[in-house]
N, C-alpha and C positions, 0 to 999 in steps of 0.2 A: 544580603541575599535572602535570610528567612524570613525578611519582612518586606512586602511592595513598598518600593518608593513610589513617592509622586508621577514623577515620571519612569517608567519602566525602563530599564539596563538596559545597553545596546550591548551583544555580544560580539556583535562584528569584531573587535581588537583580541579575540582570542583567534581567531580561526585560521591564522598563520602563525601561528606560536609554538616556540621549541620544545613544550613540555605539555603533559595533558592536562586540564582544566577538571578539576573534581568538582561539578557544582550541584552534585549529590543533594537533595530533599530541599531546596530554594525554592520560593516560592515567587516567581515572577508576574508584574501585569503583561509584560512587554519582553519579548524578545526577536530583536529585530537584525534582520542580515539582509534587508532590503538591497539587490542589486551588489552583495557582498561578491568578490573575486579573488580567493582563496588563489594560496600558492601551490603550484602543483606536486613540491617536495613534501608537502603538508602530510603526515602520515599521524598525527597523533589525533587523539578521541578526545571530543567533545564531553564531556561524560551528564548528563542532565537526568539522571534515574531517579526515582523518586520525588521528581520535580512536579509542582502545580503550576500550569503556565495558562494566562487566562489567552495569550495570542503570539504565534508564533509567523512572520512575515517574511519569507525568503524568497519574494517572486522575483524572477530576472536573474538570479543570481546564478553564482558557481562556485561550490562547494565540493573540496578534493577532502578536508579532513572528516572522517567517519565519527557517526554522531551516535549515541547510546540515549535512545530514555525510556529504558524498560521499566516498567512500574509505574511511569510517570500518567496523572492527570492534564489532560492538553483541550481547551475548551477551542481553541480554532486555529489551525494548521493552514496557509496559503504558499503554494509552491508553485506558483503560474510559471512556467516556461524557464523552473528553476533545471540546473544541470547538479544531478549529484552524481560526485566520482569514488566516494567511498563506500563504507559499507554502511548501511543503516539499522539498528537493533531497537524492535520497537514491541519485544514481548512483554506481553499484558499491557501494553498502552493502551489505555481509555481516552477515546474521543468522545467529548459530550456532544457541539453545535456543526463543526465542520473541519474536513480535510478535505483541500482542493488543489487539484494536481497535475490541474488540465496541461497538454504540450511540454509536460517535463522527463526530462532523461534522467533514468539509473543506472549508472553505469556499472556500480558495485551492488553485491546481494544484498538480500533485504530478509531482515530474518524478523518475521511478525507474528510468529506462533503465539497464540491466545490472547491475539489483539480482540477491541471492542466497542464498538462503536453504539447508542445510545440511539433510542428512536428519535426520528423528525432529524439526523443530524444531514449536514450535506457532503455526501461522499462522491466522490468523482474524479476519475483516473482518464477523461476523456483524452486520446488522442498521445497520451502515456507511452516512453517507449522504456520497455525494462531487459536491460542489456544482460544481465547476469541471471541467478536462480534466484524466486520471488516465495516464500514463505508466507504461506498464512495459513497453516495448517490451525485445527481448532479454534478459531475464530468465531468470536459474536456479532456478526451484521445485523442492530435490529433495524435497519432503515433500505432504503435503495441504493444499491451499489450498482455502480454507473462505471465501467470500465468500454465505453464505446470508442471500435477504431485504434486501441491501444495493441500496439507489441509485445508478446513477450520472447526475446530470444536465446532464455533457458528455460529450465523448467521453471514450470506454474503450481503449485503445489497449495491446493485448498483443501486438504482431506479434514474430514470431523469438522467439516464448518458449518456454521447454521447463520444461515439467510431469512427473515422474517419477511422482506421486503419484493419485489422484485429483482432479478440480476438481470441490466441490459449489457451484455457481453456481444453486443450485435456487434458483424464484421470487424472482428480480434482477429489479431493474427500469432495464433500460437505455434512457431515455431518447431517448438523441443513439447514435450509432454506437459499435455493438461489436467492434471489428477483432480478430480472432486470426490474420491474413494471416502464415502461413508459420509458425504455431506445432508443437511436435510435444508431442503427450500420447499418455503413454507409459502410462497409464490410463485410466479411465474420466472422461467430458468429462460430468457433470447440470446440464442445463439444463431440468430439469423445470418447469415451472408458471412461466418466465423469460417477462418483459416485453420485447416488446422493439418501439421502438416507430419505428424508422428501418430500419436492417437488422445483419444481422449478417454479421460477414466472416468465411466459415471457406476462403477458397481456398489451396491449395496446402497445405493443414495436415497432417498425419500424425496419426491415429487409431490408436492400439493396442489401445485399451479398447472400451468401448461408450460411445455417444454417445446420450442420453438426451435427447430434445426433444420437448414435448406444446404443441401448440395446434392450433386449429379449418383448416378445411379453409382457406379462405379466405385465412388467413395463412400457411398453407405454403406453398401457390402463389404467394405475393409471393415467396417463398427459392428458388424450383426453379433460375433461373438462378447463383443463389450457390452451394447443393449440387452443380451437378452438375460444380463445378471439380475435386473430389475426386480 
């Protein structure tokens, strides 16, 4: 585990398994769950913290047991039209080149408190649906964060995050509450054509860029007392 083999470990033989998996500070090329179909009794943790993983590939798949890799270093994450039914714990993960996430479901919370993503990497939640509450309060996005067309059907929670890049959050549909309380974007903020169906928090924020927001008269006036903390 703390040396790459030749060929990178497949992990898929753990992710129905009766006990948890400690693979605590391993250092992987390869971790692959390609098209995996976990068992829905599946309740135990993956555990991967403190992990180097040069590529992690779960696209297609379904995944019920909840995965840990806080701390871990993760050079490329692909979860195309992956279904996650557990929880996912992903505070302080560092992404270097790419997480992609396009048309994937979360069914369980995602706790990403001072996650980090690394310039030039490719981040993308397009079309994303996230079924429970989505953490990523304190967060380093140095790159573009692309959450276009994606759901969130609990709370959103981005407080103390800093975005370097642009945020295209164009036609989101946030549901439950969208907090960006005390975020700074050091770009341009689209919330073009954005749902939103509770409130959204932009107080105390720092805007650099333009900040893109269209809807009917009626629903701005719900936000005047949130805007005008600016």
């Amino acid at each position: 585990i703390h040396t790459p083999p030749k060929n990178g470990p497949s992990l898929s033989e753990y992710i129905n398994s009766s006990s948890d998996f400690d693979l605590r500070g391993g250092n992987f090329s390869k971790a692959d769950f390609t098209k995996v179909n976990s068992s829905s009794e599946s309740t135990n943790t993956i555990l991967l913290d403190f992990c180097l993983i040069k590529s992690i590939d779960v696209n297609d798949g379904t995944v019920n047991t909840p995965i840990s890799m806080c701390d871990a270093e993760i050079e490329n994450l692909s979860a195309i039209r992956t279904k996650f039914r557990g929880f996912l714990y992903l505070k302080r993960t560092q992404f270097i080149s790419s997480l992609v996430a396009n048309d994937a479901v979360f069914n369980g919370q995602i706790q990403a408190n001072r996650i980090s993503f690394l310039n030039d990497a490719d981040i993308t939640f397009s079309r994303a649906k996230f079924r429970d509450r989505v953490c990523f309060n304190e967060a380093r996005i140095l790159t573009e964060f692309d959450i276009w067309n994606a759901v969130f059907e609990g709370d959103a929670e981005f407080r103390e995050a800093v975005f370097s890049d642009p945020v295209k959050a164009n036609w989101v549909d946030f549901r439950r509450y969208a907090d960006f309380h005390d975020s700074e974007f050091h770009s341009d903020l689209d919330l073009g054509g954005a749902f939103l169906n509770k409130s959204l928090g932009l107080s105390e924020c720092n805007i650099s860029g333009d900040l893109y927001f269209e809807a009917d008269l009626l629903f701005i006036c719900s936000f005047v007392n949130e805007f005008s903390q600016f």
